[in-house]
ROVOLO-306739 format. One record per residue: residue number from 1; residue in one letter; x, y, z of N, C-alpha, C in turn. Coordinates in steps of 0.02 Angstrom, whole numbers, plus 32768, in hexadecimal, padded with zeros to 4 digits. Example, Ala and Ser with C-alpha at 12.3 -4.5 7.8 and 13.67 -1.06 7.14 Angstrom:
<recs>
<rec 1, "A", <8294, 7EE4, 8186>, <8267, 7F1F, 8186>, <8294, 7F5B, 8186>>
<rec 2, "S", <8282, 7F90, 8162>, <82AC, 7FCB, 8165>, <8285, 8002, 818A>>
</recs>
This chain:
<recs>
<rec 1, "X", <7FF0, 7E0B, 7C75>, <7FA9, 7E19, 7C70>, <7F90, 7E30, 7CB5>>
<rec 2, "X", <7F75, 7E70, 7CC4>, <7F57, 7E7D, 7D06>, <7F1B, 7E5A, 7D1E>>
<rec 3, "X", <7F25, 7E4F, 7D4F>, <7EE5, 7E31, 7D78>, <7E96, 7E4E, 7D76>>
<rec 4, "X", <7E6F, 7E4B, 7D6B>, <7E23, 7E79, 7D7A>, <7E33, 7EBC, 7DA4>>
<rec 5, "X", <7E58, 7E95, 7DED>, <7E59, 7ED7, 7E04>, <7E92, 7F15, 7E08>>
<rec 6, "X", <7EBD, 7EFC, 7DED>, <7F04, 7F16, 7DD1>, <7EE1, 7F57, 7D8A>>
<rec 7, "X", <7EA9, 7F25, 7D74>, <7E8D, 7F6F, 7D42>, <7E69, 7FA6, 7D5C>>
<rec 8, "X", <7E42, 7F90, 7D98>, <7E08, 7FBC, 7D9F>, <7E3D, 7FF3, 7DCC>>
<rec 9, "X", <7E6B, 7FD8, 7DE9>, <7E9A, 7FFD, 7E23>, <7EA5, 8045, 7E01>>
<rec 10, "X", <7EC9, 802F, 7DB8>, <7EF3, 805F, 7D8E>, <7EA6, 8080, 7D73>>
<rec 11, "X", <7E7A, 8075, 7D64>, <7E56, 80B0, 7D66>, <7E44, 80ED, 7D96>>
<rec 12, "X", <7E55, 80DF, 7DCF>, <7E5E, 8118, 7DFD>, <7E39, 8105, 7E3F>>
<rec 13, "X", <7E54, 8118, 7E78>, <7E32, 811B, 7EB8>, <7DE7, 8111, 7EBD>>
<rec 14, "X", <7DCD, 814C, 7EA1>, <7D78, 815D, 7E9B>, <7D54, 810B, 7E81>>
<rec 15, "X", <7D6E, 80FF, 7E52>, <7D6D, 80BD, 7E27>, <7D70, 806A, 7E5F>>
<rec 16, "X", <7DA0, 8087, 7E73>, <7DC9, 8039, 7E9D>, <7D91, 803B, 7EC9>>
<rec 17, "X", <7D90, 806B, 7EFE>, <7D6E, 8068, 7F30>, <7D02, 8051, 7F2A>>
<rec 18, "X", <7CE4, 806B, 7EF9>, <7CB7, 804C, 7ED7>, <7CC6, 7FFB, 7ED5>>
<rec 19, "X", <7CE4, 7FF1, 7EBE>, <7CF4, 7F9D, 7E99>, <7CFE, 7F83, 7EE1>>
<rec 20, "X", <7D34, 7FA0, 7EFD>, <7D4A, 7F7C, 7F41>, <7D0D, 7F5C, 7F69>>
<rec 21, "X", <7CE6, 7FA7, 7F79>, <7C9A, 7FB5, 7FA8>, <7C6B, 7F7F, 7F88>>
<rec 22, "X", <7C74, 7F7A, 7F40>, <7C38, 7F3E, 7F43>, <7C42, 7F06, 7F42>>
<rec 23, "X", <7C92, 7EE7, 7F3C>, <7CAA, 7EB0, 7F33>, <7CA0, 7E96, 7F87>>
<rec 24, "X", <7CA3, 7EDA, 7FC8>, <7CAD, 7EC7, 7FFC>, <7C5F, 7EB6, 8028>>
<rec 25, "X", <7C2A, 7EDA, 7FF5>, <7BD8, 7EBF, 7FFB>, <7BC9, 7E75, 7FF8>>
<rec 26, "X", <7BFC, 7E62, 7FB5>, <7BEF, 7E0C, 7FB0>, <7C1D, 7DD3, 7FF3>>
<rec 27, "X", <7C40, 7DE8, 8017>, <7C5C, 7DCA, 803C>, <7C99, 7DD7, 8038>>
<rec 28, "X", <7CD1, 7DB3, 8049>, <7D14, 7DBA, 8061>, <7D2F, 7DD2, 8013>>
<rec 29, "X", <7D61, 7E04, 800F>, <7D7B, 7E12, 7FF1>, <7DC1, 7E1F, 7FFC>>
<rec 30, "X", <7DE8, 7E09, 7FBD>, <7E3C, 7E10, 7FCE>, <7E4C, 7E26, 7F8E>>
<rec 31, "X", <7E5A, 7E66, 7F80>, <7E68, 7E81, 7F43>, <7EA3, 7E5B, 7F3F>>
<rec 32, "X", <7EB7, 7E42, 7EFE>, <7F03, 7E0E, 7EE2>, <7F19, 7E3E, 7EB8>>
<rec 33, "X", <7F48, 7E6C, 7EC6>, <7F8A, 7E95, 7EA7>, <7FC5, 7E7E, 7EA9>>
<rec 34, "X", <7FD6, 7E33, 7EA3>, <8009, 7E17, 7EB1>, <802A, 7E33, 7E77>>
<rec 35, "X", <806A, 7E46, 7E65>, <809B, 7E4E, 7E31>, <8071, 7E97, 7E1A>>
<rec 36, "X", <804D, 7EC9, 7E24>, <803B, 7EED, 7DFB>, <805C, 7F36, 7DF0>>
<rec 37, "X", <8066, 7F4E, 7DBE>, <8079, 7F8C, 7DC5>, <8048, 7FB9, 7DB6>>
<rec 38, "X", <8076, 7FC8, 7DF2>, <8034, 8015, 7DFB>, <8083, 804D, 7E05>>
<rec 39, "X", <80B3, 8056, 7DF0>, <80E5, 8086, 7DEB>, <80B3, 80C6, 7DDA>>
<rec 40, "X", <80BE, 80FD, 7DFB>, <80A5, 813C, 7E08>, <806A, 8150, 7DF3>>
<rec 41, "X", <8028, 80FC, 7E08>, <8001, 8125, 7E15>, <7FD4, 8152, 7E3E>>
<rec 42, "X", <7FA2, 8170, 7E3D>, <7F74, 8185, 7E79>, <7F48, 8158, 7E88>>
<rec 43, "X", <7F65, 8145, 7EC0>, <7F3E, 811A, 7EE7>, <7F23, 813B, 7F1E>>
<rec 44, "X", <7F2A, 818B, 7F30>, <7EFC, 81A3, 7F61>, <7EC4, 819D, 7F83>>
<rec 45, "X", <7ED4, 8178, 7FBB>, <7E7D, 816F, 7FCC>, <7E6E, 8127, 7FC7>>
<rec 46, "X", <7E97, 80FE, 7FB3>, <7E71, 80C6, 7F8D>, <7E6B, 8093, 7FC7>>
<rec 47, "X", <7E2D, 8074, 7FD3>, <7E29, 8024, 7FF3>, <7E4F, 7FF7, 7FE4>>
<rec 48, "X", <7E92, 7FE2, 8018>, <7EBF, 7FB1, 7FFE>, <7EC1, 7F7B, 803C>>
<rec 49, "X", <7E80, 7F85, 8069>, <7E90, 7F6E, 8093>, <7E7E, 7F1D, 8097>>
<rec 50, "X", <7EC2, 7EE3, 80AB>, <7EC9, 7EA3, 80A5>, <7EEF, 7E98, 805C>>
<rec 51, "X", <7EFA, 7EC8, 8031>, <7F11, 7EAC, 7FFC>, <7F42, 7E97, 7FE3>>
<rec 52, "X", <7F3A, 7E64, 7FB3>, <7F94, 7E47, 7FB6>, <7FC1, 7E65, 7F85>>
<rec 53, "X", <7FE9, 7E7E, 7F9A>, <8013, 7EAE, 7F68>, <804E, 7E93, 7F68>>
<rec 54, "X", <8061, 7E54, 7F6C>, <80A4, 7E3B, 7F6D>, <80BE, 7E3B, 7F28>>
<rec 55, "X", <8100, 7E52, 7F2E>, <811E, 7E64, 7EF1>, <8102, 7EA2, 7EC5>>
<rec 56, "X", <80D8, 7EC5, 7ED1>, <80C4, 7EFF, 7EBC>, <80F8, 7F39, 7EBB>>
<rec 57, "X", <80F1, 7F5A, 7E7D>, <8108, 7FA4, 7E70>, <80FE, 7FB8, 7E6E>>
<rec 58, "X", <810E, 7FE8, 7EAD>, <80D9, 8038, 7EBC>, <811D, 8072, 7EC4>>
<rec 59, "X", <8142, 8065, 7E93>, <8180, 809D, 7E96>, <814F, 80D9, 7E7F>>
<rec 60, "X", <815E, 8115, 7EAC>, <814C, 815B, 7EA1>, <810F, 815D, 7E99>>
<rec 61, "X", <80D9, 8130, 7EB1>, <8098, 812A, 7EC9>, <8074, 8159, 7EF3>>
<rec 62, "X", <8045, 8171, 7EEE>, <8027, 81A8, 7F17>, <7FF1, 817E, 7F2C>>
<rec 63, "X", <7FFB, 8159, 7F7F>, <7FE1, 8130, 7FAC>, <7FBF, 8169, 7FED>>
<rec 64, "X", <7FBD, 81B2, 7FD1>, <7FB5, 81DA, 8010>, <7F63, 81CE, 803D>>
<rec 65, "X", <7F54, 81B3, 8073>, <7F1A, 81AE, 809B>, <7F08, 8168, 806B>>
<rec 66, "X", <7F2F, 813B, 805A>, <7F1B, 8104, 8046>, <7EFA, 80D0, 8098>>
<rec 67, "X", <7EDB, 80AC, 807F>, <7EC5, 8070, 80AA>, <7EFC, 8033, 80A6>>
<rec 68, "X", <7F1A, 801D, 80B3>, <7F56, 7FDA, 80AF>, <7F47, 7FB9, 80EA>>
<rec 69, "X", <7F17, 7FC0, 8122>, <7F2B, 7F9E, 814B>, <7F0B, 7F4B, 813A>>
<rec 70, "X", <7F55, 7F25, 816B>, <7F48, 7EE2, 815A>, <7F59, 7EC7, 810B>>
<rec 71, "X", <7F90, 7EED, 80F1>, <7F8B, 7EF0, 8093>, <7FD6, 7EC6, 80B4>>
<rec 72, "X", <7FE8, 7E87, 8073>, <801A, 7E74, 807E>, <8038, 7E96, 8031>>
<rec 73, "X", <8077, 7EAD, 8054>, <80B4, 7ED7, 8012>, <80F2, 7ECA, 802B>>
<rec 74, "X", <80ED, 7E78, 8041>, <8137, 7E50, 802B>, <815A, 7E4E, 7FDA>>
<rec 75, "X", <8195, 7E83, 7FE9>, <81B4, 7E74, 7FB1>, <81AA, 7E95, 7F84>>
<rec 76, "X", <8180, 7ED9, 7F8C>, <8166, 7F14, 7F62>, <8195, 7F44, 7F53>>
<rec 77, "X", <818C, 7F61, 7F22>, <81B6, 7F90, 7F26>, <8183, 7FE0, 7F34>>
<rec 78, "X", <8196, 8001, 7F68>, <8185, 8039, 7F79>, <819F, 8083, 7F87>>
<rec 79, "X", <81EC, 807E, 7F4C>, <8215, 8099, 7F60>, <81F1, 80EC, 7F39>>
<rec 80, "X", <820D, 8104, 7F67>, <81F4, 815F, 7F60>, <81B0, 8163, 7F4C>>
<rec 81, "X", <8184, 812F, 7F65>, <812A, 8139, 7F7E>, <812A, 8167, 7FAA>>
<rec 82, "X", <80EA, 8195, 7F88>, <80C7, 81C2, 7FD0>, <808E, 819A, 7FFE>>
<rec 83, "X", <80A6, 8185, 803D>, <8082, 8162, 8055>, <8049, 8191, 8094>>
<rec 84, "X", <8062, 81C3, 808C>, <804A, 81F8, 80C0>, <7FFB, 81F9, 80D2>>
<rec 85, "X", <8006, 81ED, 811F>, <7FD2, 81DE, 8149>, <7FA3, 8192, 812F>>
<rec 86, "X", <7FD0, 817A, 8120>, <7FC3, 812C, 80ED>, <7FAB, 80FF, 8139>>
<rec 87, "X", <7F81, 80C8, 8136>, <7F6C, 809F, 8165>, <7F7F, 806F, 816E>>
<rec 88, "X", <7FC0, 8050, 816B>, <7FF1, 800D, 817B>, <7FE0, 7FED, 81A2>>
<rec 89, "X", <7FBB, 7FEC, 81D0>, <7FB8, 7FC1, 81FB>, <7FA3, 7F8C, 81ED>>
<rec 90, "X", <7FD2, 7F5F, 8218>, <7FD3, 7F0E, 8225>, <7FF9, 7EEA, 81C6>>
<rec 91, "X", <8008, 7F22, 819B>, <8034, 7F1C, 8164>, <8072, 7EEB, 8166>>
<rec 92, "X", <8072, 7ED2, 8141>, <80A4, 7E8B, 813A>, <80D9, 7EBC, 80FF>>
<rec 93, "X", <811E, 7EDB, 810D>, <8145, 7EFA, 80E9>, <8180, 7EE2, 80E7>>
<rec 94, "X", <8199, 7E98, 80F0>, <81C5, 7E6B, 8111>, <81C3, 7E7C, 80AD>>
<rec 95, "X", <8214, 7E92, 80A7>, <8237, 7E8C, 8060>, <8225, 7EB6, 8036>>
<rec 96, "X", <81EF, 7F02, 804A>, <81F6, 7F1D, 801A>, <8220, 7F47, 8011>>
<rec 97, "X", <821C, 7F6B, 7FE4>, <8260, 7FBC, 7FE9>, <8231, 7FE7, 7FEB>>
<rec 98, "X", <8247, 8010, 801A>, <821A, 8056, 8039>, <824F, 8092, 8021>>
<rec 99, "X", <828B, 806D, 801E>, <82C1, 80B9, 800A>, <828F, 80FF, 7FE6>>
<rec 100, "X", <829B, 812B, 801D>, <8285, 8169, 7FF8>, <8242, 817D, 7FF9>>
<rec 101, "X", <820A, 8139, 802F>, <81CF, 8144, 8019>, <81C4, 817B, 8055>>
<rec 102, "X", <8189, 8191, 8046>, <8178, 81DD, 8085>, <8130, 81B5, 80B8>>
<rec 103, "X", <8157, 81B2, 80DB>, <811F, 81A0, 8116>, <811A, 81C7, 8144>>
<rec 104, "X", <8101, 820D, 812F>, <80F7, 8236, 8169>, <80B6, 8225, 8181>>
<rec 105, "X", <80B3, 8219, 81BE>, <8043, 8216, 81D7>, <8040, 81DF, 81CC>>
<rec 106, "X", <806E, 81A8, 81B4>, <8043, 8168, 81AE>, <8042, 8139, 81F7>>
<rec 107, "X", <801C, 8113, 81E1>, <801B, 80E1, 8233>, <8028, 809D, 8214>>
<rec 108, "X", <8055, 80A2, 823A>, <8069, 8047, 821F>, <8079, 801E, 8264>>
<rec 109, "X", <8039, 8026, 8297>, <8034, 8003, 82CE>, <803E, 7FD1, 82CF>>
<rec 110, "X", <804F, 7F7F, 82CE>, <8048, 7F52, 82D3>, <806E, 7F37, 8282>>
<rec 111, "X", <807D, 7F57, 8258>, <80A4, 7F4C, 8225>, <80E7, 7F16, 8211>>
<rec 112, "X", <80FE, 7F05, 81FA>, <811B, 7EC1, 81EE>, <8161, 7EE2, 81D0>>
<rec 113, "X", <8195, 7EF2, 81D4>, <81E8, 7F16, 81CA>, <81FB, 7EE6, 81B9>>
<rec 114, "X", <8235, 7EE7, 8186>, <8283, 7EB8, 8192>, <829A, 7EDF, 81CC>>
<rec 115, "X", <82C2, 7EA7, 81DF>, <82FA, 7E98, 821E>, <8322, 7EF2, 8215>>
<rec 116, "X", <833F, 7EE8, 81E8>, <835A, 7F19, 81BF>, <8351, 7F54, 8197>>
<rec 117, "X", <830E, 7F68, 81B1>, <82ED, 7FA9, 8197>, <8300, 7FDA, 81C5>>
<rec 118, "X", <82FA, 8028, 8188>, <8331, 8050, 81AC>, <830B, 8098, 81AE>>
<rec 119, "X", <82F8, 80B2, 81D2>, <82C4, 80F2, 81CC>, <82ED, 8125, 81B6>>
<rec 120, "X", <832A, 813C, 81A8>, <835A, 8163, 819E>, <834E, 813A, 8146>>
<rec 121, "X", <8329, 811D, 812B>, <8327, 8107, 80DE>, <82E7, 811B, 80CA>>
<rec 122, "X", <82A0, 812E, 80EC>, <826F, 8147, 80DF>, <8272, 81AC, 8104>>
<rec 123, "X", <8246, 81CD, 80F0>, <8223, 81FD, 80F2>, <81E8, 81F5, 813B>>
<rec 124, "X", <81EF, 8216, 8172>, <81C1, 8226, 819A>, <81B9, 824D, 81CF>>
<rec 125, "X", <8190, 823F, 81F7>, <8199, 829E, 8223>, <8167, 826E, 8272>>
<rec 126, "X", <815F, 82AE, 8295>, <8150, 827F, 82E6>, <811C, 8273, 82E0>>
<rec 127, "X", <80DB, 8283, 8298>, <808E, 8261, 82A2>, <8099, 820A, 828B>>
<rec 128, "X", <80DB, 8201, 826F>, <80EB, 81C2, 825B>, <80E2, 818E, 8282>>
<rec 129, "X", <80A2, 815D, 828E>, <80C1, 8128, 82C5>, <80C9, 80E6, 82BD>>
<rec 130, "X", <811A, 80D5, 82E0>, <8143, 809E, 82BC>, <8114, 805F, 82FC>>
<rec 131, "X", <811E, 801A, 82D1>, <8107, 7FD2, 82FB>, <812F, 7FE4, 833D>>
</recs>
């Protein structure tokens, strides 16, 4: 069963970001996408910032100029996401799979890696900037 905000997400960016903006009028907000699939959708644009996406499926997701910063996606799957010019920062990514995802332009300043993450397994170019 999806969460409240696991529905409004999959209605589209334009959608999320409304819901997000007024949920973030009433005080602290932490969108809960724990376990959700979102496999290829458009998430362009969307306010994801602080949200918990652990265990989330965003295989072949279109995350392009998304907001993530501060989003925890321990354990996500993100494999062959367009994350391009995506906002990672301070991102907790400790266990997800990125295989294949395209992070060209993104900033993942302060971002959270396995030990064992391998940039020769993602997509990116020199606007890319790694923690």
């Amino acid at each position: 069963m999806p969460t409240e905000d696991e529905s409004v997400l999959l209605q589209g960016p334009a959608r999320w970001n409304e819901h997000a903006r007024r949920r973030r009028s009433l005080g602290p907000f932490r969108p809960d996408l724990r376990k959700a699939d979102l496999r290829g959708a458009d998430l362009r644009g969307a306010e994801l910032a602080g949200a918990d996406l652990t265990g989330a499926v965003l295989t072949e997701s279109y995350l392009m100029s998304a907001d993530l910063r501060g989003a925890d996606l321990e354990g996500a799957d993100l494999c062959e996401a367009y994350l391009i010019l995506a906002e990672l920062n301070d991102c907790r990514l400790v266990g997800a799979n990125l295989e294949g995802a395209d992070l060209s332009g993104a900033d993942l300043t302060g971002a959270v890696l396995d030990l064992s993450f391998r940039r020769s397994a993602v997509i990116s170019d020199y606007l890319t900037i790694w923690p």
